[in-house]
C-alpha positions as a printed NumPy array, in Angstrom:
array([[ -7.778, -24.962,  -5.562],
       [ -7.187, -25.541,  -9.009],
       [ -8.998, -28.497, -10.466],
       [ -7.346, -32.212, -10.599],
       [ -5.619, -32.689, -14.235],
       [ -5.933, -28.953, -15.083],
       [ -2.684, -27.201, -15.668],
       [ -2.132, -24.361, -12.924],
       [ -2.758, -21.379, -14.66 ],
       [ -1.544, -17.62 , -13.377],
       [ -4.232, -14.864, -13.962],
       [ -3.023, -11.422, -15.276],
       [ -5.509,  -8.288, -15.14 ],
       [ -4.696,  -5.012, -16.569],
       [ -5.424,  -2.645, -14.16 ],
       [ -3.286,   0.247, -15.398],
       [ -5.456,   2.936, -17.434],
       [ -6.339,   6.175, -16.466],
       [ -9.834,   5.896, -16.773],
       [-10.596,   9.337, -18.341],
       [-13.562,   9.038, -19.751],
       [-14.957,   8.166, -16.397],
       [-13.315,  11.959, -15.002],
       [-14.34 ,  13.344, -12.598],
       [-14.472,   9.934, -10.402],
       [-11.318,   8.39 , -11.809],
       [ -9.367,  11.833, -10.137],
       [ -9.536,  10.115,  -7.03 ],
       [ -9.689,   6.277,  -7.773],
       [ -8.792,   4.358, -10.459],
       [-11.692,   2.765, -13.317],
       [-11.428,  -1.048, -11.287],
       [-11.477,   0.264,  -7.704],
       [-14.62 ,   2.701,  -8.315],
       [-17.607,   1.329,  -6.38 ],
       [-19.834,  -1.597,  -8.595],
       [-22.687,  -2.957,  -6.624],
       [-21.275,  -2.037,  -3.096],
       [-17.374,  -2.677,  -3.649],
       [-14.618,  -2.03 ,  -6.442],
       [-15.099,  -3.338,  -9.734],
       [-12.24 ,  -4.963,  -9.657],
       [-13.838,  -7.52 ,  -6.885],
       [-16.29 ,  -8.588,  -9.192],
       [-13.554, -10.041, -11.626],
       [-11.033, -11.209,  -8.894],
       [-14.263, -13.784,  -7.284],
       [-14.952, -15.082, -11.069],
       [-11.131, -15.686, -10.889],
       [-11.595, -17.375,  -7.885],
       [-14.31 , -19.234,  -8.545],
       [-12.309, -20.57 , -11.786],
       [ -9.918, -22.243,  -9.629],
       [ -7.309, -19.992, -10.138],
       [ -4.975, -19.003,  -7.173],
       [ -2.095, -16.68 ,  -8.074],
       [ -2.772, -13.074,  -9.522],
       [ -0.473, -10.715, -10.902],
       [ -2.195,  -6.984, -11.147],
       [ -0.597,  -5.165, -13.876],
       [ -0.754,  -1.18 , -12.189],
       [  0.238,   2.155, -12.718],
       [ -2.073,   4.814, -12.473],
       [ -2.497,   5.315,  -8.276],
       [ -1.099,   2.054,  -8.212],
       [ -1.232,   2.255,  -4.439],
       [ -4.695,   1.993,  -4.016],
       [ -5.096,  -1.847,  -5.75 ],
       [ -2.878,  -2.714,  -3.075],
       [ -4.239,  -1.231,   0.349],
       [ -7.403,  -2.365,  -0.661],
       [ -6.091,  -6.566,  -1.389],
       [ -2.942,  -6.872,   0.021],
       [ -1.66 ,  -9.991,  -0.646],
       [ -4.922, -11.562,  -1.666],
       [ -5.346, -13.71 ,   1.166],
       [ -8.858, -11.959,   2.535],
       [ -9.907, -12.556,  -0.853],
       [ -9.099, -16.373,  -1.188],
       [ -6.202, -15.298,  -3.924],
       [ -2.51 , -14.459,  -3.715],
       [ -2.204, -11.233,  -5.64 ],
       [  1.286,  -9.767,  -6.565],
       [  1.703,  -6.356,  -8.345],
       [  3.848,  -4.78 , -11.079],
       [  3.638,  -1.198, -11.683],
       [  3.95 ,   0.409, -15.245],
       [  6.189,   3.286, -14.844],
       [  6.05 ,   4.459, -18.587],
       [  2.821,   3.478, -20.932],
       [  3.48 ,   0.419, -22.476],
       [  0.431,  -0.337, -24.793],
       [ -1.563,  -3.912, -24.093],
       [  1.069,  -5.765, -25.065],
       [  4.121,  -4.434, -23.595],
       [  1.985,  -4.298, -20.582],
       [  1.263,  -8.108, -20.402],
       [  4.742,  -8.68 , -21.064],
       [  5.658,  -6.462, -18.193],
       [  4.502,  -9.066, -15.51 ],
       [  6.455, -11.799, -16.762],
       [  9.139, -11.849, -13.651],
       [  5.896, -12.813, -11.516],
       [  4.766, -15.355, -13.283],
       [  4.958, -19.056, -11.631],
       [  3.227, -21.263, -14.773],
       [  3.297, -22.25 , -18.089],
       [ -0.348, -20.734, -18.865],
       [ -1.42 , -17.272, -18.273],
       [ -5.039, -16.339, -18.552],
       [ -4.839, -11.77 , -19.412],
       [ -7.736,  -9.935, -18.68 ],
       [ -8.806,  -6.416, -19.312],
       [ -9.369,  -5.123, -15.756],
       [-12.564,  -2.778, -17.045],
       [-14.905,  -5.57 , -18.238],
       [-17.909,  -7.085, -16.879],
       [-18.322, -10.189, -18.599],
       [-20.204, -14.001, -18.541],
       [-17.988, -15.641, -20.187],
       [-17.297, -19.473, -18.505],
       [-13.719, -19.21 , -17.82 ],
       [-13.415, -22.844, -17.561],
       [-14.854, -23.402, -20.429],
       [-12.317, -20.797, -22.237],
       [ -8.938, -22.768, -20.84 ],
       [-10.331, -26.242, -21.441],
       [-10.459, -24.997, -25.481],
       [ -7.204, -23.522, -25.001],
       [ -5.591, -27.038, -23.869],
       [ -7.141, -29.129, -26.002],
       [ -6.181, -27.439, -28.855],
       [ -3.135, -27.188, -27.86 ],
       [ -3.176, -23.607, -28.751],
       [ -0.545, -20.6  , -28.52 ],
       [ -2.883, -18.059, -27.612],
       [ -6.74 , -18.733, -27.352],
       [ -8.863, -15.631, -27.559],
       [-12.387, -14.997, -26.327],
       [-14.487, -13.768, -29.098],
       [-17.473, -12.363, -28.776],
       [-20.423, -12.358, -31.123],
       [-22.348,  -8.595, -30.969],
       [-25.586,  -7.273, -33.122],
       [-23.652,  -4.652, -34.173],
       [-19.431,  -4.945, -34.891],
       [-18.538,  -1.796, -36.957],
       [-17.745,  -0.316, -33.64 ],
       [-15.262,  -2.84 , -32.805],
       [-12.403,  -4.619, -34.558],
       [-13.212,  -7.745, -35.904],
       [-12.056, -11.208, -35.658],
       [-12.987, -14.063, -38.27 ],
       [-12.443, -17.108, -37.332],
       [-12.207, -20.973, -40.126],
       [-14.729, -23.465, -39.773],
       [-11.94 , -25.06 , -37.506],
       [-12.431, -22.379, -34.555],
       [ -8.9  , -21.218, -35.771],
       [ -8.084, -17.142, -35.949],
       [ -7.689, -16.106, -39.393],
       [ -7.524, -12.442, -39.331],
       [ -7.315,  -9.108, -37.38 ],
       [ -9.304,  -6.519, -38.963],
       [ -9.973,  -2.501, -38.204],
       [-13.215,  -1.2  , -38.145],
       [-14.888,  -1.213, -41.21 ],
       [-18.553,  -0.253, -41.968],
       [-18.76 ,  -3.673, -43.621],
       [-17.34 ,  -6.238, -41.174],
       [-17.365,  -9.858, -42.33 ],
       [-18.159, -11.24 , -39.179],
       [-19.944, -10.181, -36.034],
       [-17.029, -11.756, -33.852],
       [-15.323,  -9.124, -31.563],
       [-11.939,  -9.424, -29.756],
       [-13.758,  -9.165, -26.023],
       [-10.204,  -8.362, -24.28 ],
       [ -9.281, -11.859, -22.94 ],
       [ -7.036, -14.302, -23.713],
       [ -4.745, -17.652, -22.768],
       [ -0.942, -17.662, -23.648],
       [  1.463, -20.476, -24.088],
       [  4.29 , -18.375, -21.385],
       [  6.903, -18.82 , -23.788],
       [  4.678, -16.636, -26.23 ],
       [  3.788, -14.361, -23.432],
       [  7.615, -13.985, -22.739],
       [  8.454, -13.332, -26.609],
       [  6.668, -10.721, -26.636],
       [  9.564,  -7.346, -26.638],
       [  9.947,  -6.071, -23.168],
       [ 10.854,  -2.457, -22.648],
       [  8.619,  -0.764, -24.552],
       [  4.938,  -0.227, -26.068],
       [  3.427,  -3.137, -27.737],
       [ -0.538,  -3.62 , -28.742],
       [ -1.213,  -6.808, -28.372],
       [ -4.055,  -6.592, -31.395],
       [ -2.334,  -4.179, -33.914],
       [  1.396,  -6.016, -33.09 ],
       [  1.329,  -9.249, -31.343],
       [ -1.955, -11.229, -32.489],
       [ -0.727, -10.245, -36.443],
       [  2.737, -10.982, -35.622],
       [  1.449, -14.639, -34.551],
       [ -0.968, -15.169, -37.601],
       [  1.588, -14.359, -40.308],
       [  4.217, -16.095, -37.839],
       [  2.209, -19.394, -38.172],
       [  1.051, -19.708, -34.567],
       [ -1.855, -21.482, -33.55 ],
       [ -4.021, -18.614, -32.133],
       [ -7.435, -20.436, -31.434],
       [-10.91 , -18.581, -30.893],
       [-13.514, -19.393, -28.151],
       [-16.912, -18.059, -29.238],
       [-19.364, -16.939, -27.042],
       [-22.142, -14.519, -26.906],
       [-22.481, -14.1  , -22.833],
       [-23.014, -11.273, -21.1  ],
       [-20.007,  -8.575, -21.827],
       [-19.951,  -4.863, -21.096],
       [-16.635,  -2.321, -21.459],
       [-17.386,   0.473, -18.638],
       [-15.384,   2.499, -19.794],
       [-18.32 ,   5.364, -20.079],
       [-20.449,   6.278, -17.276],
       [-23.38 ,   5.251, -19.209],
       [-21.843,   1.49 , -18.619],
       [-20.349,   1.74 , -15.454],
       [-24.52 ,   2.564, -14.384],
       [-25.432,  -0.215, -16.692],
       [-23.115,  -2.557, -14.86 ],
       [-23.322,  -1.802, -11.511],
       [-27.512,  -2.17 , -12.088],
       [-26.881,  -5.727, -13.87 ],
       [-24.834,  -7.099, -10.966],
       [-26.996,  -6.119,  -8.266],
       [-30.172,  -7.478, -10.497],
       [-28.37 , -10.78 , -11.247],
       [-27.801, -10.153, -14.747],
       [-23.759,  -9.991, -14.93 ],
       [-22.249, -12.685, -12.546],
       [-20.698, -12.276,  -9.573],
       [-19.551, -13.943,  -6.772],
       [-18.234, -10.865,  -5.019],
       [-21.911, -10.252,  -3.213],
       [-23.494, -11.387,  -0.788],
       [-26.964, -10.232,  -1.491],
       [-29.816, -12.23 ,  -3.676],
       [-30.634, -10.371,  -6.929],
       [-32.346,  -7.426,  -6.166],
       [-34.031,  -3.863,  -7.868],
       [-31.725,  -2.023,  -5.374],
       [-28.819,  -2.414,  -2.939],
       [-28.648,  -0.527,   0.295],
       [-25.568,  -0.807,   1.864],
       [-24.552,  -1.009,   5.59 ],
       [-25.924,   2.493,   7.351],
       [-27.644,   4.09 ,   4.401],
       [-31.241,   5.573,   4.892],
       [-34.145,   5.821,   3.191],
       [-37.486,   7.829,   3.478],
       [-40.214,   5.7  ,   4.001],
       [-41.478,   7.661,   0.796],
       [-38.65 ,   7.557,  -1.33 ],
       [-37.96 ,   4.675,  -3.863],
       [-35.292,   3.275,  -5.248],
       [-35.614,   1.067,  -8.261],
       [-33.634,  -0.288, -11.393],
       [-30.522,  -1.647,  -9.937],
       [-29.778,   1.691,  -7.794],
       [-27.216,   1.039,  -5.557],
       [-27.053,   3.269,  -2.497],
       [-23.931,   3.502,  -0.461],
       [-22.738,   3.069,   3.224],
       [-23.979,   6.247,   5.185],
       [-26.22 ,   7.96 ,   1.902],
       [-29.281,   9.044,   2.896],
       [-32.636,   9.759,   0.705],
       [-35.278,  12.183,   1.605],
       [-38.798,  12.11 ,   1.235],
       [-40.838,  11.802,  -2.006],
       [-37.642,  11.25 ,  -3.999],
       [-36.896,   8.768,  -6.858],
       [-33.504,   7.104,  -7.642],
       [-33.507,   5.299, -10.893],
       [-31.131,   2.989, -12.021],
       [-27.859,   4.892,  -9.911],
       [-25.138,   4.531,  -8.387],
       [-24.669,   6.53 ,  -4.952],
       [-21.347,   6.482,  -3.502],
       [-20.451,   6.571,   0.475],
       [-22.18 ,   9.388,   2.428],
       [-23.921,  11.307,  -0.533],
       [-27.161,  13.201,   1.037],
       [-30.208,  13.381,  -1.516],
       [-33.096,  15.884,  -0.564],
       [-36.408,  15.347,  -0.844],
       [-38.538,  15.625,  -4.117],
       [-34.805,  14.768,  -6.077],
       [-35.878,  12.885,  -9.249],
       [-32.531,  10.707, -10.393],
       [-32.092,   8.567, -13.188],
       [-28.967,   7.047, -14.469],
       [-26.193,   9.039, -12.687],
       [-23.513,   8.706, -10.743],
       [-23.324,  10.334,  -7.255],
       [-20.139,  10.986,  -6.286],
       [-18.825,  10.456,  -2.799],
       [-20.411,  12.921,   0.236],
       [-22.187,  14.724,  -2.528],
       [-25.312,  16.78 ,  -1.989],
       [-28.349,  17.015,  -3.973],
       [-30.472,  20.087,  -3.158],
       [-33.853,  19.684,  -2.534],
       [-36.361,  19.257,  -5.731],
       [-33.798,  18.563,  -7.799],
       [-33.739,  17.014, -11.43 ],
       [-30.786,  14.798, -12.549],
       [-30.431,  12.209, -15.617],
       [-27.824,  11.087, -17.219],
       [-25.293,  13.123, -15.023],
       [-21.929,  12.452, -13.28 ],
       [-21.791,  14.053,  -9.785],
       [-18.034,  14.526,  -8.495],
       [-16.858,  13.705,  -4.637],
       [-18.237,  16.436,  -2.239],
       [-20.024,  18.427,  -4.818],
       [-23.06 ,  20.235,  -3.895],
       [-26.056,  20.676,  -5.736],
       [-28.561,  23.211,  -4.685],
       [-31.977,  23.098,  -4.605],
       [-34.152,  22.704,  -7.699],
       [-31.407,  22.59 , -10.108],
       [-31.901,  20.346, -13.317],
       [-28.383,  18.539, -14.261],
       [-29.377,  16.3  , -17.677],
       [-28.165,  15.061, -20.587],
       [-24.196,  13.794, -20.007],
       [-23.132,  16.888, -17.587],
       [-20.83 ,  16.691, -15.412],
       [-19.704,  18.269, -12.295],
       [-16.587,  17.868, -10.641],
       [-15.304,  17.465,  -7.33 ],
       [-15.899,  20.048,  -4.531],
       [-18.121,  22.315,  -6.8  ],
       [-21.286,  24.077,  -5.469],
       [-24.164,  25.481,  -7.771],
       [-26.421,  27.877,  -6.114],
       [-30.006,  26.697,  -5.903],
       [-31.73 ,  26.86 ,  -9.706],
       [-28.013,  27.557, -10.323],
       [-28.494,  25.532, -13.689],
       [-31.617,  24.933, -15.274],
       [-32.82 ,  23.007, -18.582],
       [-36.21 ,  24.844, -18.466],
       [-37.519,  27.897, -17.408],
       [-39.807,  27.743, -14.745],
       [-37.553,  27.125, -11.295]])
């Protein structure tokens, strides 16, 4: 329920992208409904929604849009009422946001990016927005490093002043972290129909407009997983406790075993490695720091670190893999050595040795 005296809000999540640099996982599911600590992504955000006191959801889709809604429904399992829109044509960040506004029931939206992990106190983010009375009220974060990222400097006030590219000199270490609270009627003014950015269009368009475009600065935990080095990453810092979530129902652990998975008394899993419903490990193997999907089979004497294992996958006997992406069904012989960012997609079989990074087999 939302909280006494706080404005009902409506919570928008982006959920449309393609998810290509996750390929080959995201050719069967999209980026939010891949598998984070034991369920989709996607859950993770949705039960920090929750939690915030926010009831009604409106998942902006497009890409297998089918599968957000099999999996929620309406919402109701979840504690949430979720309604959809789908994106027939790309519409950009902007046009996207703006493409939910039929389903909106308030005067306050909170938009999220539906591929980031983040800390952030949503609470704390809405109660700046209302007391400032602001238009929009983005959440900036502060990084070590910003010439990655576009920056945003903010006055001594808290109030936006600029949207910058990236530059190899940034002037402040404050990052636009991908969500943000909007007045409705700004939401609703923003052109429907066609592709809008939201940071190269709309958030400029308000500064030199004369909005009030507030900033809430934090420097919580935040990860984009867009890459599979980050989806590992995140799927290891929820199951440790280290990215919040109220989505499981586990204590903080160095691995997750999920409902009908096995593992050799000799095996070990460490680092976050989350092992999926029906997986099995074999004796004297190690999985570091992974993420095993549904009914993947691992031999025995497989040394893993930081991969993905796609769904029924095999790994051969004696194998080496680091840094890999494993598609659905793929099978890896025996002794082969997968390393350094390859990938293999779904259905493939290598021979046993079939690829090797040195040259003893």
């Amino acid at each position: 329920m939302t909280a006494p005296g706080k404005p009902a809000v409506d919570a928008v999540v982006l959920v449309g992208g393609k998810g290509t640099r996750l390929r080959p996982l995201t050719l069967s599911a999209p980026k939010p409904m891949l598998p984070t600590a034991g369920v989709p992504f996607l859950e993770h955000l949705l039960s920090r929604i929750r939690e915030a006191g926010i009831e009604h959801v409106v998942l902006g889709t497009s890409y297998k849009a089918e599968v957000f809604s099999e999996y929620f429904g309406d919402g109701s399992a979840f504690g949430l009422d979720i309604e959809y829109v789908v994106e027939t044509e790309p519409l950009g960040t902007g046009g996207g946001i703006r493409n939910v506004a039929d389903k909106l029931r308030h005067d306050t939206q909170v938009v999220f990016n539906g591929d980031v992990l983040s800390g952030m106190d949503l609470n704390a983010l809405m109660d700046t927005h209302f007391s400032r009375e602001a238009d929009v009220t983005l959440h900036l974060m502060q990084v070590a490093d910003p010439r990655a990222f576009g920056c945003v400097p903010t006055d001594a006030d808290g109030w936006v002043t600029d949207f910058l590219e990236k530059t190899e000199n940034p002037p402040t270490n404050q990052i636009n972290a991908g969500c943000y609270v909007f007045k409705r009627s700004v939401l609703e003014a923003i052109p429907a129909g066609r592709p809008v950015s939201v940071e190269r269009d709309t958030f400029p368009g308000l500064l030199a407009g004369g909005a009030k475009v507030a900033g809430y600065v934090d420097s919580s935990y935040w990860l984009d997983l867009g890459t599979p080095a980050a989806f590992v990453q995140g799927s290891a810092d929820l199951v440790r406790g280290i990215a919040p979530t109220f989505a499981l129902g586990a204590e903080p652990a160095d691995r997750l075993v999920l409902d009908g998975a096995t593992v050799d008394p000799t095996a070990t899993l460490a680092g976050g490695t989350v092992l999926g419903a029906g997986a099995r490990v074999g004796a004297s193997s190690r999985v570091d720091s992974t993420v095993v999907f549904d009914g993947a089979t691992i031999g025995e004497g497989v040394h893993i670190e930081r991969c993905i294992i796609g769904r029924d996958a095999v790994i051969g006997d004696g194998s080496v893999l680091a840094d890999a992406v494993i598609g659905d069904r793929a099978v890896i012989g025996a002794h082969c050595e997968l390393i350094q960012g390859v990938r293999v997609w779904p259905d493939v079989q290598l021979p046993a040795a079939g690829v090797r990074f040195s040259a003893d087999a």
